[in-house]
C-alpha positions in Angstrom: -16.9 78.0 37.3 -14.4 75.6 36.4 -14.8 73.7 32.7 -15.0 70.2 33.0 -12.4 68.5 30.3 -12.6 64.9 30.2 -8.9 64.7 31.3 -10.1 66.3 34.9 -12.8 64.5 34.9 -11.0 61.7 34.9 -8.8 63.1 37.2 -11.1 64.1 39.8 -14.0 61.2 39.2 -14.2 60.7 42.6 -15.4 64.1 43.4 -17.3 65.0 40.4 -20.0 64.4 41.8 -20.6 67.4 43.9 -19.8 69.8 41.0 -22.8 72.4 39.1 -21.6 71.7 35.6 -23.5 74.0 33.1 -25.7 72.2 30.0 -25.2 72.8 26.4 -25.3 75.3 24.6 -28.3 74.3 22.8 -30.3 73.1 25.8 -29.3 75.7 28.2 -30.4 73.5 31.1 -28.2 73.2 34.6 -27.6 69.8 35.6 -26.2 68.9 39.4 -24.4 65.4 39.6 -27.7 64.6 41.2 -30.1 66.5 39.2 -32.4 64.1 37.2 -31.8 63.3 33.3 -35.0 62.5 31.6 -34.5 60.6 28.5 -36.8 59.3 25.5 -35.9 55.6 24.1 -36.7 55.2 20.3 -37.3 51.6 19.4 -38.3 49.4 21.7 -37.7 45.7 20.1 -34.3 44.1 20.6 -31.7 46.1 21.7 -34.3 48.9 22.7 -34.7 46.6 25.8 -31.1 46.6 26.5 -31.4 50.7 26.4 -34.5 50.7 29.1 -32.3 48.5 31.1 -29.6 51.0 30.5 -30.7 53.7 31.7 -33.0 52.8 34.8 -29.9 51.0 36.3 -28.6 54.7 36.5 -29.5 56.6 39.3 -31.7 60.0 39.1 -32.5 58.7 35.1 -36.1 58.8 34.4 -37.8 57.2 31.2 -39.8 60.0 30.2 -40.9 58.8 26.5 -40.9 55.6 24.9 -41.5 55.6 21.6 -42.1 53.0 18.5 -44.6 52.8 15.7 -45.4 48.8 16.9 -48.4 49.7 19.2 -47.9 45.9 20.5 -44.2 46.3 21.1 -44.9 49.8 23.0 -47.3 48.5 24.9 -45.3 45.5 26.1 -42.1 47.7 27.2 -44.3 50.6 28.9 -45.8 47.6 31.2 -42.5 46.1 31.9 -41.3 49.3 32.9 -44.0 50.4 35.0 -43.0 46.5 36.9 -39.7 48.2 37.3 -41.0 51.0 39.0 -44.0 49.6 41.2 -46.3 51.1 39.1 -45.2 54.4 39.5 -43.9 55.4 36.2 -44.5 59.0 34.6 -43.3 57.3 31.1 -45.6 58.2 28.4 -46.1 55.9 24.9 -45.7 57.5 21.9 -45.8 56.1 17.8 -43.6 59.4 17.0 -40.2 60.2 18.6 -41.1 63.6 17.4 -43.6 64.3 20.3 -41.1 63.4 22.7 -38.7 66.1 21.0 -41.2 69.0 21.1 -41.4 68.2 25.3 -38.7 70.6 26.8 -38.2 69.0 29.8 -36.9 65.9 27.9 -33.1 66.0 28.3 -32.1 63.0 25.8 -32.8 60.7 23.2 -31.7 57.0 23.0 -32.1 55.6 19.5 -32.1 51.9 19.0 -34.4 52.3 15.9 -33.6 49.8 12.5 -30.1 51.4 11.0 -32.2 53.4 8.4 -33.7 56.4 10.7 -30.5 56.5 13.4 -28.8 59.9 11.7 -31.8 61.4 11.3 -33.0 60.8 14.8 -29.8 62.1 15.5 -29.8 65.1 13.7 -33.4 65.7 14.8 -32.2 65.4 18.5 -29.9 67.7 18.4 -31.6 70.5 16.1 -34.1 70.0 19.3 -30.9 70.5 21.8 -31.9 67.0 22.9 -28.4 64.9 24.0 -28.6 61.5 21.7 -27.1 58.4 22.8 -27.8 56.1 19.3 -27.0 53.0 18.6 -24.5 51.7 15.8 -24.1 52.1 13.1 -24.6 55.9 13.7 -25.3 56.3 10.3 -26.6 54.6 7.3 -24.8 55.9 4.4 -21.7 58.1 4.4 -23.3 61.9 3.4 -25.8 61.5 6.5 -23.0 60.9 9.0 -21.2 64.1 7.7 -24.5 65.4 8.2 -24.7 64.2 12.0 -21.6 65.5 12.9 -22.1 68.8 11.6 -25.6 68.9 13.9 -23.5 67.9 16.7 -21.1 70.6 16.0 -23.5 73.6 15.5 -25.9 72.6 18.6 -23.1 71.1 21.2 -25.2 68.0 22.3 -23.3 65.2 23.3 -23.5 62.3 21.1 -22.4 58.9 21.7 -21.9 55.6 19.8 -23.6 52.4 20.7 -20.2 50.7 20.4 -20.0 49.8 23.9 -16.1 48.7 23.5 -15.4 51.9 23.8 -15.7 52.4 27.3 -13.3 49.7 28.0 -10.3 51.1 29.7 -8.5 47.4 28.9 -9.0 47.9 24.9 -8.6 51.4 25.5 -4.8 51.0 27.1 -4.1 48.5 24.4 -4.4 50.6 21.7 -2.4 53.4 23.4 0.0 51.3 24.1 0.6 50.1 20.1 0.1 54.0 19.2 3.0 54.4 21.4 5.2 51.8 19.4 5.4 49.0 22.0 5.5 46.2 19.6 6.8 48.6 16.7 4.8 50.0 14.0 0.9 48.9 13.4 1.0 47.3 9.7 -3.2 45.3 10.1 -5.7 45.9 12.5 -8.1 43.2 11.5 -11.7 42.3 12.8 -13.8 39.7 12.6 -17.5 39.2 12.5 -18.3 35.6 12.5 -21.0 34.4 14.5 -23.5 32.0 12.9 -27.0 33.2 11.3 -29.4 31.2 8.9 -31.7 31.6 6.0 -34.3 34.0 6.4 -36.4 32.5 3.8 -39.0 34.6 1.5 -41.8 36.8 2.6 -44.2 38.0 0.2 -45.6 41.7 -0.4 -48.9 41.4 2.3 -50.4 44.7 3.8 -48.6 45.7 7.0 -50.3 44.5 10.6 -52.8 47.0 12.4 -50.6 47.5 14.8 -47.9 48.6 13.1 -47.5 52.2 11.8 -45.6 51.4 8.4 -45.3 54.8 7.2 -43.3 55.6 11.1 -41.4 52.3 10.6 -40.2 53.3 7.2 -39.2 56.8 8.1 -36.5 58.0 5.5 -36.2 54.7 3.9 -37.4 54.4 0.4 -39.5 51.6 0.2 -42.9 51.2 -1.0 -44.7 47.7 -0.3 -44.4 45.8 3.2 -43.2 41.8 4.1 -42.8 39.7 7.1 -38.6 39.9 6.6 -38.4 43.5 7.3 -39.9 43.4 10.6 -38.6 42.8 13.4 -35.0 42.1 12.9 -33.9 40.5 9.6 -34.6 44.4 7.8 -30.4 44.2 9.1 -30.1 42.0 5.6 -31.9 44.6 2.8 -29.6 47.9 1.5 -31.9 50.2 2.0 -32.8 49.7 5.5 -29.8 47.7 7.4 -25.9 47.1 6.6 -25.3 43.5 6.8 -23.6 42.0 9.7 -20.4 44.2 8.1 -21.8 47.4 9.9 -24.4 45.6 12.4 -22.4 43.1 14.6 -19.4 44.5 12.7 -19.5 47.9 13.4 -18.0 47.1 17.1 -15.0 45.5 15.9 -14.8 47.3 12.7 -14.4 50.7 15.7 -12.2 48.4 17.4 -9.8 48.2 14.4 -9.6 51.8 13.2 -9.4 52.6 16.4 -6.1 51.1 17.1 -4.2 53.3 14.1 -2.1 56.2 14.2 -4.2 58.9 16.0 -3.9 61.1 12.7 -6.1 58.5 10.4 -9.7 59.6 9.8 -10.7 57.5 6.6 -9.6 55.4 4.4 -7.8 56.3 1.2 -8.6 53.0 -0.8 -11.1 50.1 0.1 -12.6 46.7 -1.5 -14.5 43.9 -1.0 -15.4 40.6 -1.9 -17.8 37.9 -0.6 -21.4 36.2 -1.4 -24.8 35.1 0.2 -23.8 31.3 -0.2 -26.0 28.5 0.7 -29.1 29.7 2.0 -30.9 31.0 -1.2 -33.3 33.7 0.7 -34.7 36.6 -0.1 -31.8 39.0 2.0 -29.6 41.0 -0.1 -26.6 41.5 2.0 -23.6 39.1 1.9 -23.4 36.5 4.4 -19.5 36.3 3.4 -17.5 39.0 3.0 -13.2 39.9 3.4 -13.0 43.4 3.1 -9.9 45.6 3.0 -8.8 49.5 3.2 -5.9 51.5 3.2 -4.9 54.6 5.2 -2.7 57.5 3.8 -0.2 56.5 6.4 0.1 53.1 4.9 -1.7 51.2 7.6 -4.2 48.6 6.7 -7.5 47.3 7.9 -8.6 43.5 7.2 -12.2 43.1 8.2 -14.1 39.3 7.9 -17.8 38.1 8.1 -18.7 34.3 8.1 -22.0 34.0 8.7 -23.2 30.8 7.2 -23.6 27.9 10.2 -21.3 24.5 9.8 -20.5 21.8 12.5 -17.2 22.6 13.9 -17.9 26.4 12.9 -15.1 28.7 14.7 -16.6 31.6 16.5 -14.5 34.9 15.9 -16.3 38.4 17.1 -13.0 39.4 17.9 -9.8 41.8 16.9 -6.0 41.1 15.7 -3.2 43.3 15.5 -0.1 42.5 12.8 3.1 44.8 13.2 5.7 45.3 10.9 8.1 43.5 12.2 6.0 40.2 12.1 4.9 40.0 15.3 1.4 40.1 16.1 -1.2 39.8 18.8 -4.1 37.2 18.8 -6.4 36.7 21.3 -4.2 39.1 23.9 -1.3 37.1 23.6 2.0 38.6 21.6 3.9 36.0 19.1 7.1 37.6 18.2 7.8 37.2 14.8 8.1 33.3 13.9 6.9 32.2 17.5 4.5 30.0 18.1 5.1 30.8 22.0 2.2 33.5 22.9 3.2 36.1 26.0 0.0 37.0 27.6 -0.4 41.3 26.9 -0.5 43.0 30.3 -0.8 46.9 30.0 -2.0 49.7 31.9 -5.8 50.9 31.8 -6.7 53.3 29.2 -8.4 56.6 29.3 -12.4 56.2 29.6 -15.2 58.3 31.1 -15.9 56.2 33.9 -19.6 54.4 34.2 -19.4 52.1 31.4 -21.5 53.1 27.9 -24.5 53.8 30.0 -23.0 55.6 32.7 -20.4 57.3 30.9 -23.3 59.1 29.0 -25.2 60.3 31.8 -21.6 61.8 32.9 -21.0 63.8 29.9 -24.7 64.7 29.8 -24.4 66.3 33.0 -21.5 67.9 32.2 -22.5 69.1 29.0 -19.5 68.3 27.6 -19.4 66.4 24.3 -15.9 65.5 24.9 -16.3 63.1 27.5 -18.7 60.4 25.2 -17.0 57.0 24.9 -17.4 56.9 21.3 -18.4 60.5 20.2 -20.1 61.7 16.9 -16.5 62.0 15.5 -15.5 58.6 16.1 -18.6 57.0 15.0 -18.8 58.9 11.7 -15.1 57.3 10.2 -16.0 53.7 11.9 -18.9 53.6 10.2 -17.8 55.5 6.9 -15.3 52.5 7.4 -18.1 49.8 7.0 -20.0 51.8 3.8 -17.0 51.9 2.1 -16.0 48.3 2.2 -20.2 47.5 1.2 -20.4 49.6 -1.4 -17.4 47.7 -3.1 -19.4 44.7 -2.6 -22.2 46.8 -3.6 -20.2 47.4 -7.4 -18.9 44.0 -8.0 -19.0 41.5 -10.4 -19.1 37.9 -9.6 -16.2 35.4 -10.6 -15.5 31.9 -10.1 -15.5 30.8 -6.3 -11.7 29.5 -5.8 -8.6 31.1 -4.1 -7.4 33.6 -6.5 -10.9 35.6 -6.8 -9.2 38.5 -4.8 -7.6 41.4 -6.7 -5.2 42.2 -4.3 -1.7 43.0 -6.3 0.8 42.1 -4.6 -0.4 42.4 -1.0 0.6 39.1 0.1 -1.1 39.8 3.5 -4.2 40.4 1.8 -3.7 37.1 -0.3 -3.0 35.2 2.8 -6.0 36.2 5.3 -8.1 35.9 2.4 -7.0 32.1 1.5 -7.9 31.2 5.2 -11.6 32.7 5.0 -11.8 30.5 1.4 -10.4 27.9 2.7 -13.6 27.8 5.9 -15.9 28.0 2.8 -14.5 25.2 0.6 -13.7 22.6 2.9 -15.8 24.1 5.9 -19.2 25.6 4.8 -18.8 22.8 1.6 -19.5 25.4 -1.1 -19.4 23.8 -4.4 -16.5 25.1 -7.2 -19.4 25.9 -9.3 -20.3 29.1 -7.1 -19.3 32.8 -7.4 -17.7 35.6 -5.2 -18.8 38.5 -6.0 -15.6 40.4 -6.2 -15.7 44.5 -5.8 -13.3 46.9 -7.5 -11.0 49.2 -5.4 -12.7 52.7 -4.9 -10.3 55.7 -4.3 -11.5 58.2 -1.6 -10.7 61.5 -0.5 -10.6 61.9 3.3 -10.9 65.4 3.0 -14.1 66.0 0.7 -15.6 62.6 1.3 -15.7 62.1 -1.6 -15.1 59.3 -4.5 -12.1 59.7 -6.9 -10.5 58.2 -10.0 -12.1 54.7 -11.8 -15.5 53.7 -10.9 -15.9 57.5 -8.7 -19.8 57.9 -10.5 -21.1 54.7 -9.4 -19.3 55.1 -5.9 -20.2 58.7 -4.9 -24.1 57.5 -6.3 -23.9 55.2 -3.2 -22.8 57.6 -0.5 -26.2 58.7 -0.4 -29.2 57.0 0.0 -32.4 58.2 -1.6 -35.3 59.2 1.6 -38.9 59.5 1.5 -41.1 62.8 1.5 -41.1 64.2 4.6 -38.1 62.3 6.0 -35.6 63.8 4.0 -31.7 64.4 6.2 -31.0 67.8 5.5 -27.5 69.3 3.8 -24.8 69.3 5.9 -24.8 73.1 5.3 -28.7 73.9 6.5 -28.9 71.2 9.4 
């Protein structure tokens, strides 16, 4: 039997379909292009929707499990699918992904969970042989995504990243065409993440609702005592269970970014950041403003940027840029040579995808067992979002100093100095925050690619960050038992 690769997949897409391709190693089940994949969705609020949708737009998928510890939000989804399916739905409601894990005929599991339990679903899933399609950020601290991709490697699932960007053959093409020098060499990838939110206000400590099962929602995450703000969505702005918008929103252009380097750069060799939760005087703990920066050994640079906080005339920017060495750059897929004001629209051949977009393309590489062809796999999640932890744990370390222009420690990057006067700029003049404010400015943290580790100034404090303390019973195992 012949190995499917995703090169001949993509090669012969058109006639895949009639192939046997075997399962994985781990699962040792046969799947026929038309054999049925039955898969379990964890975390049914939000986005979780977006996954049911997902996968009953696919053809042969079936829901088998849907699971969430919010009895009211299960119940909800399981009748909205069983309108979907006339009432004829096998798909069973659990509290606990882990009943759906222990059923062998379940061939998946698709997380879209808060950012806290996503590795260890993930690591779960695949100790179980179960596939995992998860959502980003794959992980929520750095050691736990080393620990995800060494489940993927020891049980062969496929795994692969909610960053849906990366089953776009049009980004895809770009970025092989600037790895191929078209423009010259990369010098920034930058992304931005600024899309307007507001205050979330302050919830006190109450008991958690009867229909909610707080120890479930809580998982690995080490908190004790329950309020409104952590359920359902605005846990995104608290450490120990979301990211900020730097590696929630972010993560898809933060993936964007790295993704566009030198096909050689894993992480980053040196990163800071610097920012502040300005105006709305809330209980959330992540920054609503943030400029981040890192360094790859081969010189290369990411910028990253989040502006959260709402103003009239507030410019919109979930988006990417590309600066070359030369001085030309790409904004908004148009090409300014260097001191051009004169755009060229950017026209290039599509890029190399699995086919079916991020739903589809998962089902592909599910049925062809082959971890290879994920749009997004384990590998690339793990240094997009080590990418993201990096940068907030700089945050995470700083001290705060007056709010004007020359807040960033930058040396004598006069890139760094210039993207980072535009952001202030928006927040003076823009967002009207007052002189008397702070930025809470990070230092730079060295990192070793190769250990994953912190070295140099400030290395204690860093390396305490890369992993986050879990609960009894929720504990992600060592890389070297998982």
């Amino acid at each position: 039997m012949t190995q499917i690769t995703r090169r001949n997949f993509l090669e012969t897409s058109g006639v895949a379909a009639s192939i046997l391709i075997a399962g994985t190693k781990a699962s040792g089940n046969f799947f026929g292009a038309n054999d049925r994949v039955r898969i379990a969705v964890a975390g049914l609020n939000g986005r979780g929707g977006s996954h049911i949708g997902g996968w009953t737009s696919q053809k042969n998928v079936e829901l088998a499990y849907l699971a969430d510890p919010d009895e009211n939000v299960r119940n909800r989804r399981l009748k909205s699918v069983q309108k979907v399916v006339d009432g004829k739905n096998t798909t069973q409601g659990v509290a606990d992904i882990r009943k759906a894990l222990e059923d062998k005929t379940v061939d998946a599991i698709s997380v879209a969970t808060p950012n806290h339990w996503h590795s260890l679903m993930t690591i779960w899933g695949a100790q179980h042989g179960k596939h995992v399609y998860v959502e980003k950020p794959m992980s929520h601290d750095v050691a736990e995504g080393r620990v995800a991709v060494e489940a993927q490697k020891k049980y062969g699932v496929v795994i692969q990243h909610g960053t849906q960007s990366r089953s776009s053959s049009q980004i895809a093409g770009l970025h092989e065409a600037i790895q191929a020098g078209k423009w010259g060499k990369l010098k920034i990838s930058y992304g931005y993440c600024c899309k307007p939110r507001g205050s979330i206000g302050t919830k006190g400590v109450a008991a958690a609702p009867s229909n909610l099962d707080w120890n479930l929602w809580r998982g690995p995450a080490d908190i004790d005592e329950f309020h409104g703000n952590y359920v359902h969505y605005n846990w995104h702005w608290f450490w120990k269970t979301g990211n900020g918008d730097l590696n929630n929103q972010g993560t898809h252009q933060l993936d964007i970014a790295r993704w566009a380097l030198d096909k050689d750069q894993t992480h980053p060799i040196r990163t800071m950041a610097l920012g502040g939760r300005f105006q709305w005087n809330d209980q959330g703990e992540t920054p609503n403003t943030m400029y981040g920066l890192a360094e790859y050994p081969n010189g290369q640079f990411v910028y990253f940027n989040v502006r959260n906080v709402n103003y009239k005339g507030y410019p919109r920017q979930v988006e990417n840029e590309y600066y070359f060495e030369d001085g030309g750059r790409i904004v908004r897929n148009k090409y300014y040579a260097k001191g051009s004001n004169e755009g060229e629209s950017v026209s290039v051949p599509a890029g190399k995808v699995t086919p079916g977009g991020n739903w589809g393309s998962f089902i592909a590489a599910v049925r062809a067992g082959n971890p290879d062809m994920a749009n997004g796999n384990v590998h690339e999640a793990h240094y997009g979002c080590v990418l993201g932890h990096l940068m907030n744990n700089s945050y995470r370390l700083g001290e705060t100093v007056p709010f004007n222009a020359k807040a960033g420690r930058f040396g004598d990057n006069a890139d760094a100095s210039e993207h980072f006067g535009r952001l202030h700029d928006i927040m003076q003049t823009g967002v009207g925050v007052k002189d008397s404010e702070k930025y809470t400015v990070g230092p730079w943290l060295t990192y070793d690619p190769k250990t994953e580790l912190h070295v140099g100034e400030h290395a204690q404090a860093a390396n305490a960050l890369l992993k986050d303390a879990n609960r009894s019973g929720f504990e992600i195992p060592d890389a070297s038992k998982v």
